[in-house]
C-alpha positions, 0 to 999 in steps of 0.5 A, a space after each residue: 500500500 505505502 508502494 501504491 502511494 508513493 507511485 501516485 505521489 510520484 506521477 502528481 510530481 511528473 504530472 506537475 512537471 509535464 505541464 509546467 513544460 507546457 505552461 504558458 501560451 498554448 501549443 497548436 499542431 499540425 502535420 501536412 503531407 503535400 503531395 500530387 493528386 489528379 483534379 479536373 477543377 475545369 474539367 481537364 484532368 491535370 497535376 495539383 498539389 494537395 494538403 493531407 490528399 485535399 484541395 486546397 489544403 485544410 484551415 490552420 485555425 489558431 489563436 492569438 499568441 498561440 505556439 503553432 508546429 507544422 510537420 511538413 512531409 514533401 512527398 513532391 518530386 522537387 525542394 519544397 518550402 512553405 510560408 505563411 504570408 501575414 504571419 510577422 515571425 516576431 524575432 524568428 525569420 528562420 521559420 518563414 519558409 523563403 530562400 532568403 531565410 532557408 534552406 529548401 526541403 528536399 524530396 521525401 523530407 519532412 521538416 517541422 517548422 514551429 512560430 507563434 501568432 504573437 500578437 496577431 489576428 486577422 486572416 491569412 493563407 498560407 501557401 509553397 513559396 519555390 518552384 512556382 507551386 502555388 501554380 498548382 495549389 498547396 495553399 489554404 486558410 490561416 485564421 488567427 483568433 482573438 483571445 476571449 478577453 478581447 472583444 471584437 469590433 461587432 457581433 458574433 457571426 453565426 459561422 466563418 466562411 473561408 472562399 479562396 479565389 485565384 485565377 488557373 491554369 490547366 496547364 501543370 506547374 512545371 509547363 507554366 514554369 517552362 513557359 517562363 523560362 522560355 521567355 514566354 508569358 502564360 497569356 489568359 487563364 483558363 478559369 477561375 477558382 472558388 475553393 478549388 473548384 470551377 464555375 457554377 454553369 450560369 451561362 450553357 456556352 461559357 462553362 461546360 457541363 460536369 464541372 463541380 462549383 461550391 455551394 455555401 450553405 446559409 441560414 435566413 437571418 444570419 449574419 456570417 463573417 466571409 474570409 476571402 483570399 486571392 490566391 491567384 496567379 496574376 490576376 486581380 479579382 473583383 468580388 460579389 455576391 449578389 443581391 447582398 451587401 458586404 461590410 467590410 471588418 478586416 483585411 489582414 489582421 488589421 479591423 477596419 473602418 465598417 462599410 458597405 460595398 456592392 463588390 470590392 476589388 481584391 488583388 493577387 494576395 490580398 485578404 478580406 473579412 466581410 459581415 454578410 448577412 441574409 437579408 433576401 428571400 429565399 425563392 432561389 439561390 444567389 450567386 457568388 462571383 469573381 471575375 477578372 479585372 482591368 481587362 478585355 471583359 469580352 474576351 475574358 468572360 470565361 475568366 470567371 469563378 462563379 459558387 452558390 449562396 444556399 439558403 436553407 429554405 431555398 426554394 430554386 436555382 440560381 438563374 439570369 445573367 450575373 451581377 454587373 461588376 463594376 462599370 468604369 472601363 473609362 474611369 480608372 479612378 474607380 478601384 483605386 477611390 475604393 481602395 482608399 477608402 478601407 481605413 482603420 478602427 483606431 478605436 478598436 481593439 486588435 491583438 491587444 487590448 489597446 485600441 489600434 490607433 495607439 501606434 501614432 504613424 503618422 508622428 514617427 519621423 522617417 529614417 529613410 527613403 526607398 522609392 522602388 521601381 517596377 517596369 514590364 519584364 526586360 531582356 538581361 543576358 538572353 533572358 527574360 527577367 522581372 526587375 526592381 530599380 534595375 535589379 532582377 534578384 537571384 536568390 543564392 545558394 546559401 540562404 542570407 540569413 544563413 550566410 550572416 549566422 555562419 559568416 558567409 562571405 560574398 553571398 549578396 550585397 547590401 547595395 540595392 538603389 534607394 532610386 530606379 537605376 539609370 544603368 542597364 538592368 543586371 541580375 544580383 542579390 542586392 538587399 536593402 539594409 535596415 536597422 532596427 528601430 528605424 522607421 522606413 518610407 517605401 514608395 512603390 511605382 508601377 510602371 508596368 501595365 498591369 496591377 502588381 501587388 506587394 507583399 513584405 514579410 515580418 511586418 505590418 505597414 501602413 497604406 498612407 497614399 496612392 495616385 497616378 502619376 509619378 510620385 514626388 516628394 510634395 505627394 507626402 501632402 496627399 498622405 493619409 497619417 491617421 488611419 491608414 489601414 494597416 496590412 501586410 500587401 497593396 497593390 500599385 496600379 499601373 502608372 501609379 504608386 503606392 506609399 507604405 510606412 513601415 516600423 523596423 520593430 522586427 530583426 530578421 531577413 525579410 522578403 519583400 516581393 510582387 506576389 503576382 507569382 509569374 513575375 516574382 518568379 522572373 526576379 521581381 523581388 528583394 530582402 530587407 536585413 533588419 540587424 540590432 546593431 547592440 549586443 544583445 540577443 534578445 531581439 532575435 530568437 537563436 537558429 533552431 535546431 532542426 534548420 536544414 543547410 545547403 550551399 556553402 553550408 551544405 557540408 553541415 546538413 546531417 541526415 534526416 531526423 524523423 524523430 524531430 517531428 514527433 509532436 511536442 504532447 506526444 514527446 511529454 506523454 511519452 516521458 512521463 509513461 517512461 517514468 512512470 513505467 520505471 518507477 513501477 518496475 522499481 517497485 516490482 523488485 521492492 
């Protein structure tokens, strides 16, 4: 009996300590297997890259400060690296799945990357950064949560609706990608998706029979929360649905000012929450639409995603032609008055409990100036190539943040042009230094004919200004320094530019890119080195111990440890039956 109790007196003490590992914010695991699957999303069997045999793949669903671990298996046939656009990384640029921070995952590999949701909320996507996969697919929702104890600015919705939008292909990823290195451009998509399936058939001549669309279903009376994302390729989208108003609540972890739109304008890797609710009667179903913008609308018809809206007591099928979109083929001035018009709650309360519009943009004085050019895609060294202030950028072997850790010598420069260069356009791995602490003022001029959007990994920045023309610097008069929303990518009309502010709170490699994914893959990018010149390291989180190594640094690369992606729980359950299980051995000899 005193056997007994003292075996129970020692698993309180392990139970004790195996929580005390765990304590504090909570963990959140995932395991993905990305792997190819045949789909016929417009009715031509092809090539997808599926999540756990899905596609798309399943929502990440986390919250705030949540510690979330994604065991990634790459059963592809090529390197694999998976980032989570949105996510800041706070301190940790090595989990956040581009070539400038690390190493691919080879095939037949897994690797397990681990990052907390620090002080963050909103929605977000997460997708295959190399190789043009996203092409392909293997993206999926990223949600992150308030806590409890912080309210939202508006009543609970009766349910999250995820729509991933994005223009397709029926060609393979690795066809478009030849096409590219051809020095060819993909032309016209073949369709666009609604969560990874085609057009509902609202028109018997532009959409074949058999193709399987969406359905969302809803109930008479409700309001629900629609998180929408552009997961495309290179085209921007408008989105509607029709009958219903969208109010508009968030766009990429910021709340925003709330208003009605018919539709809204959404570029390539852009994300919004809408508060729609059924307001209609239900004598037939509504559509859901998505169709191309900026272009020849009459030879792009096809170029649209069309879901239905189910009401539970529905008493029909969607009919009639689709909702208009907007009618300004000779007012280009239209999309971009809406986009500024998204603004944000200052008054609301976001990760923290502290309204937004504490952080006071508008007063930080500027550190430094980069005004960075795009243009159509140029000829360097018999190739056709995407380029920033005249630099087409080559990701090297050795990751940068790698290449600093260890000390790599000549592995890029920190020369890139804080104006357009007037030199030929080359072919370099030039990357914009920053210090910690400072505070940057990035004017983003298009000079391409089409809306490129960009992306910056590890922050947040604020949209303060946007017009046509070429920005000077009496445009600063024009900028928004209250509630500019803030937001992780903008997008620059053609023949325009777009001012963003940003706080170099974040130490790290981060990349900053055209998300309009042909010409990123043509070198329509660059990385900003964010160093704390102190000596300290509490600004930085250190290497982690599973990091993979390639290039210079490629000699250091052990074989694959399968055990690191054991989850964390099972690691602890495991310890503490071992302990247990021994000590009851013990007793067995007593």
């Amino acid at each position: 009996m005193a056997s007994f109790s003292s075996l129970l007196l020692f698993a309180l003490h392990i139970s004790v300590i195996v929580s005390l590992c765990s304590a504090g914010d909570p963990f959140v695991y995932y395991d993905f297997d990305l792997s190819y699957i045949t789909a016929s999303p417009l009715g031509v069997p092809q090539q997808v890259i599926a999540v756990n045999g899905k596609f798309p793949g399943p929502p990440i669903n986390v919250t705030t400060n949540n510690n979330v671990v994604v065991n990634v298996r790459n059963k592809l046939d090529e390197d694999l690296l998976m980032t989570w656009a949105g996510v800041q990384q706070r301190k940790n640029s090595w989990q956040d799945g581009v070539l400038g921070a690390n190493c691919p995952i080879p095939p037949k590999w897994n690797w397990t990357y681990q990052f907390q949701v620090k002080d963050q909320i909103g929605s977000f996507f997460y997708f295959p950064s190399i190789n043009f996969q996203r092409a392909a697919g293997g993206y999926g929702a990223l949600i992150i949560n308030n806590r409890p104890i912080i309210p939202i600015p508006f009543a609970t919705p009766a349910g999250d609706i995820v729509l991933l939008i994005g223009d397709w292909y029926t060609r393979n990823h690795t066809d478009l990608r030849k096409t590219l290195n051809g020095g060819k451009g993909l032309g016209m998509p073949d369709g666009v998706l609604i969560n990874g399936k085609g057009p509902y058939r609202y028109n018997d001549t532009l959409v074949p029979d058999g193709i399987e669309y969406e359905t969302i279903n809803v109930h008479p009376g409700k309001t629900y929360r629609f998180r929408v994302h552009n997961v495309g390729i290179s085209t921007s989208l408008n989105f509607r649905i029709q009958g219903h108003n969208l109010l508009l609540a968030e766009a990429e972890g910021s709340y925003t000012v709330q208003q009605n739109y018919t539709s809204l304008d959404i570029h390539v890797g852009q994300s919004y929450s809408f508060l729609v609710t059924m307001d209609q009667n239900a004598s037939s179903d509504y559509y859901i639409v998505a169709s191309a913008r900026f272009v020849n609308q009459t030879v792009w018809k096809s170029v649209t995603g069309v879901a239905i809206l189910h009401y539970s007591n529905s008493k029909g099928k969607a009919s009639g032609p689709l909702p208009d979109p907007p009618q300004d083929e000779f007012d280009k001035t239209f999309s971009m008055n809406q986009a500024r018009s998204i603004r944000w709650n200052v008054t609301a309360s976001g990760a923290r409990p502290n309204p937004q519009g504490s952080f006071r943009y508008g007063s930080i004085n500027v550190t430094d100036l980069y005004v960075i050019q795009n243009i159509p895609p140029v000829m360097i060294d018999g190739k056709r190539r995407a380029t920033l202030n005249g630099i087409s950028f080559v990701n090297p072997s050795t990751p940068i943040r790698l290449a600093d850790e260890f000390k790599v010598k000549g592995v890029y420069k920190l020369d890139f042009p804080h104006r357009p260069s007037t030199s030929s356009p080359q072919m370099e791995t030039s990357v914009i230094n920053g210090t910690y602490r400072g505070f940057f003022e990035i004017i983003l001029q298009n000079n391409d004919t089409k809306v490129h959007t960009y992306h910056l990994d590890g922050y947040a920045f604020f949209v303060v200004g946007m017009d046509y023309g070429v920005w000077t610097e009496s445009s600063r008069g024009t900028y928004n320094k209250w509630d500019g929303i803030a937001r992780t990518t903008a997008q620059v009309y053609p023949g325009a530019w777009t001012a963003i502010l940003v706080s170099l709170d974040n130490v790290g490699v981060w990349n900053l890119r055209t998300e309009n994914l042909d010409s990123w893959y043509l070198g329509q990018e660059t990385y900003l080195r964010v160093v704390n010149p102190e000596a300290t390291n509490t600004t930085e989180l250190p290497i982690p111990d599973n990091a993979l190594y390639c290039g210079a640094l490629s000699k250091m690369q052990k074989p694959e440890d399968v055990s690191f992606a054991t989850s964390f729980v099972g690691n602890q359950i495991q310890l503490f039956f071992t302990l247990m299980m021994t000590y009851a051995a013990t007793f067995m000899f007593l």
